[in-house]
N, C-alpha and C positions, 0 to 999 in steps of 0.2 A: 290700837296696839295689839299684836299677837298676845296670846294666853299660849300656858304650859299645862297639860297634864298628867301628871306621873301616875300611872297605874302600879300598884303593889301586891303582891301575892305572898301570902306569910302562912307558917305554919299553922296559924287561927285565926285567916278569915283573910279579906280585902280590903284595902285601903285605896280611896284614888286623893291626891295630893295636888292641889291648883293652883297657878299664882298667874298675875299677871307678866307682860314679858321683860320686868326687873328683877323677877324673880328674889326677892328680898321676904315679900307678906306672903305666909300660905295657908292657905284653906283645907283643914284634913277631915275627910267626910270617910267614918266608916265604926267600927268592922262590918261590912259585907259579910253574909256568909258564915257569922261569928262561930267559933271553937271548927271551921272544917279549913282541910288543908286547900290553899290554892295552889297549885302549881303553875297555873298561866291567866294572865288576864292582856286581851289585847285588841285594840279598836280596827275597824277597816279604816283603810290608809281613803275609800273611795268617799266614807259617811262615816267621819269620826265621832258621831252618837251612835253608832254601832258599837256595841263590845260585844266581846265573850271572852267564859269565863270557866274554866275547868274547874270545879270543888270537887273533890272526895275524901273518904272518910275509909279508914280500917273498918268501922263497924258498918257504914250503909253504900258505900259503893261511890264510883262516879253518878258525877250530876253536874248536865254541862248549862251555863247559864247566857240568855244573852238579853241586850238594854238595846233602844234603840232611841235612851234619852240622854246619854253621859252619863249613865249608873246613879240613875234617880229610880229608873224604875227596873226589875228584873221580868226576864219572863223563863219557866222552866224548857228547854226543848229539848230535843232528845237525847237520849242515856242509851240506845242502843249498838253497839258495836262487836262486830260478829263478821269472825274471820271467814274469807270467802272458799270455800267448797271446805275438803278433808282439812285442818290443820296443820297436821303434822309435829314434827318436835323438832326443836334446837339442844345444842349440847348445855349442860348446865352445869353448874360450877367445877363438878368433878370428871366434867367429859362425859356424861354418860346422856342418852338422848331425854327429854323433858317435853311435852305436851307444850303446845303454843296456849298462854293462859290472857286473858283480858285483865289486865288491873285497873291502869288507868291514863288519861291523857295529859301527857305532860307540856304538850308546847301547839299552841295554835298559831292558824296565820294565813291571814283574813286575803283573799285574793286583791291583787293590787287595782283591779277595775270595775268588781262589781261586787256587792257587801254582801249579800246574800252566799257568796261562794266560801268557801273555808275550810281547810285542811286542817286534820290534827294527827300528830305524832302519840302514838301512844306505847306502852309497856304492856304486854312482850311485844318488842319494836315490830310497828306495820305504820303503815299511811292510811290514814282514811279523807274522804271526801265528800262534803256535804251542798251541792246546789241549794235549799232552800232556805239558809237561816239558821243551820244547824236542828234543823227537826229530825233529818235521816241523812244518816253514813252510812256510804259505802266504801269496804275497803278498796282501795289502790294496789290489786294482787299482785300484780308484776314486780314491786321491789322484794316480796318476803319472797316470792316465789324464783328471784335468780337465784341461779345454781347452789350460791355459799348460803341460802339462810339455814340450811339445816345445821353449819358450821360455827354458827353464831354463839356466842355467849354471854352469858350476862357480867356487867364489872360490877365493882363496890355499891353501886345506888340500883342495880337494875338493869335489865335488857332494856333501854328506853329509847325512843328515836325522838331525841331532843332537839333537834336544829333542821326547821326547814327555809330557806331562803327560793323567792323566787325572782329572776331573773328579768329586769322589766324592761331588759330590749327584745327579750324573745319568750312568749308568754307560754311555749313545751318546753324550756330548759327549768329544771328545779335543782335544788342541792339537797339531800339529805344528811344528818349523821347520827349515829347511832355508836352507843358505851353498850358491848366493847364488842362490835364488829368492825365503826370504821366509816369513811365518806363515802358517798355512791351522787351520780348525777345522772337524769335524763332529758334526752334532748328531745323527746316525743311524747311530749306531754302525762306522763307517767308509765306508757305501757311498756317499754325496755327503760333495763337500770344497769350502770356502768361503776364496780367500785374505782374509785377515784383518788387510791391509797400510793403509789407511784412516789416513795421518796422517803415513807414515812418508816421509824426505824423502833421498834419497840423491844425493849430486853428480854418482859418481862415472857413472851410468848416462845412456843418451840424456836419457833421459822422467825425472827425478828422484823423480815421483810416483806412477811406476807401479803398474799394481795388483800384479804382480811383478818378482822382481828385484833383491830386497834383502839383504842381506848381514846377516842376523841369526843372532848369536851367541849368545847364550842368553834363554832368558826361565824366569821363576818367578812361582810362585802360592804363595799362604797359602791350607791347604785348607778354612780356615773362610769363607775370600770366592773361592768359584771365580771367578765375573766380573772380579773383579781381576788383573791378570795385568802383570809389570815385565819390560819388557826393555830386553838390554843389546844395545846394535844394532854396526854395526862402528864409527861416529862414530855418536854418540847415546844418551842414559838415555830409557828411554819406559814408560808407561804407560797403561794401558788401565781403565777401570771399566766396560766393556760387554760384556765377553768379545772384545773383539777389533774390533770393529765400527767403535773410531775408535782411535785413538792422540794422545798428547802427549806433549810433551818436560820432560822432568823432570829433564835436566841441571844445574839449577841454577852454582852455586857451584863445580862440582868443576873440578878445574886441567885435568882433562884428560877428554872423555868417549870417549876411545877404551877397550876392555877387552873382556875376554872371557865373564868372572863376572859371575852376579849371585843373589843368595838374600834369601829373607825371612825372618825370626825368626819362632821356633816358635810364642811366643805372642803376639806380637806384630804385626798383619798391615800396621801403616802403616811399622814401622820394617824397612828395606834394606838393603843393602849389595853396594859392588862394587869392583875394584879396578882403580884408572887406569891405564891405560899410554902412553908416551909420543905413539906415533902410529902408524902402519897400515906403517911401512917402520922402525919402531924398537919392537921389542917388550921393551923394558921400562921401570920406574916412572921415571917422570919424573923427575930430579936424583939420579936413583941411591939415591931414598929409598924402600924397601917400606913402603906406606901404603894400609892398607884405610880406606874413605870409608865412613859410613852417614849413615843419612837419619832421621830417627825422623819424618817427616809424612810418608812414602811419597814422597818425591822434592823436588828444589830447594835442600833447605836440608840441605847435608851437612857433616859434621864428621870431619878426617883422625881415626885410629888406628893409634899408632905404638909403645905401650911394650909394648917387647920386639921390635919388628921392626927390623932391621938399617936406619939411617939415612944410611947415607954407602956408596959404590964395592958395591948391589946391582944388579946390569942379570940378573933371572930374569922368567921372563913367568910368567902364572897362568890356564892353561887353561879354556877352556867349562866341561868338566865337573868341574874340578877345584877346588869349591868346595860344602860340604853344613853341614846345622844337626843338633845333636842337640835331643831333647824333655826334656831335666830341665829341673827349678822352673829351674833360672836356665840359660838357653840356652846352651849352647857352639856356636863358631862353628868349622870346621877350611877351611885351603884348602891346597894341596899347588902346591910350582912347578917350572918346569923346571930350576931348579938342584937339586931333590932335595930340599927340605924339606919336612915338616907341617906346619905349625903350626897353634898350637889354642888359644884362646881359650874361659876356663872363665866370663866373667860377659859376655858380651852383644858381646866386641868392645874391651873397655875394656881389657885385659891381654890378652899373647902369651905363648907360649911354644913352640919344636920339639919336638914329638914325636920327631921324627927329621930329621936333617940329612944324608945323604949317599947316599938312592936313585937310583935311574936318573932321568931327566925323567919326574916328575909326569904324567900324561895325566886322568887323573880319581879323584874321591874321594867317596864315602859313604860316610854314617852309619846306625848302626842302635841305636835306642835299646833295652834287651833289660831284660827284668823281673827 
């Protein structure tokens, strides 16, 4: 029988969460890393005893971590990331230029064919790239280095390049996105980068249509339709059938299309899901109701999911990366929130249930589907 394993990254430490593939008994082994922030924890899709693991801290810095036993055991590798030639500056919250500064890595993502490869998205947004295991990065200069980085700015959480997706019919196509400059793809294995913003409509900027400048929050692909590609904007449900090239709104019906989340079913690649939140200055569910929305045409026409999520007096938000699918016959859904819950969804979305109720603040979650 397949196994499930949830990887958890919370404001004070890691969690990895096991069950067999009834998903009903779970095994919570942790905190990981205890009192340090995780931002990402995520296995190679090629050796799923591979992880890695972003921790850092205000007071001692990044520290990236990886297992190569299913987080039984850690090993430290390398902490060094160092922008490639001069820096430079981006604009910072008042338009004025600002020094490109290192803070920390927010979103890794492990090469889909060989475990030792691995990319990580870090704040002030660059790409880095690691062939050994993550002992040494090297930046990926060509995306800071298109023409708009000096134009970039930081949103509410950070200049971060939170979302990278790779492409697994064509192993130079990548996607990135970045709060709040916006999406960019390359089709040559990272050395040109293309923003990928074409449709996308933001108020809050001079130019609403700009080419960059956008405040995108997450986006997801179904890896049987790369060219499809759904995101979840700061205001706005969008998506793309071109790989990027234009965008539309697919907000439909939903009460509110503010959020952070957004995923597609494993086998399923028109049906979505994301979850609303009240507004850009109130982060959480509208009427105090936790309520995941899906789509089963790929956008427009979405249907709340509530039984088993608390309906009255919840105000927890549900982070970018804190939403993943597992691959059994019948899809589980998990998304973890700042008030410390899992929850997890064992047929499609239709029924909840907490895994766990009383972690640190949720920062992000995967899955690993295991034979």
């Amino acid at each position: 029988m397949s196994k499930v394993r949830v990887l958890v990254g919370t404001r004070k430490g890691a969690f990895i969460l096991t069950s067999d593939g009834k998903r009903k008994n779970w095994e919570v082994s942790g905190p990981h890393f205890a009192g340090w922030e995780i931002y990402h924890m995520k296995g190679s899709p090629k050796d799923p005893n591979r992880l890695y693991v972003s921790q850092s801290s205000g007071w001692s810095g990044q520290v990236m971590q990886r297992s190569d036993d299913g987080g039984v055991t850690w090993e430290t590798v390398g902490n060094k990331f160092v922008y490639d030639g001069v820096p430079g500056t981006h604009q910072w919250y008042d338009g004025t230029p600002h020094p490109w500064e290192f803070k920390r890595a927010w979103h890794l993502e492990p090469s889909l064919t060989n475990p030792d490869v691995v990319y990580a998205g870090v704040e002030d947004a660059a790409l880095f790239r690691s062939d050994d295991g993550g002992h040494n990065w090297q930046e990926m200069p060509g995306l800071r280095k298109h023409g708009s980085g000096p134009h970039w700015q930081p949103g509410a959480g950070g200049m971060c390049l939170h979302t990278i997706i790779l492409d697994p019919s064509d192993e130079k196509r990548m996607y990135i996105a970045i709060s709040a400059a916006g999406a960019f793809r390359t089709d040559d294995g990272g050395e040109t980068w293309k923003p990928i913003n074409q449709g996308l409509r933001s108020q809050y900027i001079p130019d609403p249509a700009a080419e960059v400048g956008h405040c995108v929050h997450h986006i997801a692909m179904h890896p049987e339709r790369p060219g499809v590609l759904f995101m979840q904007k700061h205001w706005d449900v969008m998506r793309t059938d071109n790989a990027g090239d234009l965008w539309t709104e697919v907000s439909g019906n939903l009460p509110t299309d503010f959020g952070f989340v957004i995923d597609v079913h494993a086998h399923e690649p028109e049906t979505i899901y994301v979850v609303p939140i009240k507004s850009d200055s109130e982060h959480f569910p509208l009427d105090g109701k936790l309520r995941v929305y899906r789509s089963r045409t790929g956008g427009n026409e979405w249907e709340p999911l509530t039984k088993g999520l608390p309906q009255e007096n919840c105000f927890v938000n549900v982070l970018r990366d804190a939403m993943a699918v597992d691959k059994l016959d019948e899809c589980g859904v998990y998304f973890g929130t700042t008030g410390g819950q899992v929850y997890m969804s064992p047929d499609a979305g239709d029924n909840w249930t907490p895994i766990v109720r009383d972690l640190p603040a949720v920062l992000s979650v995967e899955v690993q589907t295991l034979p």
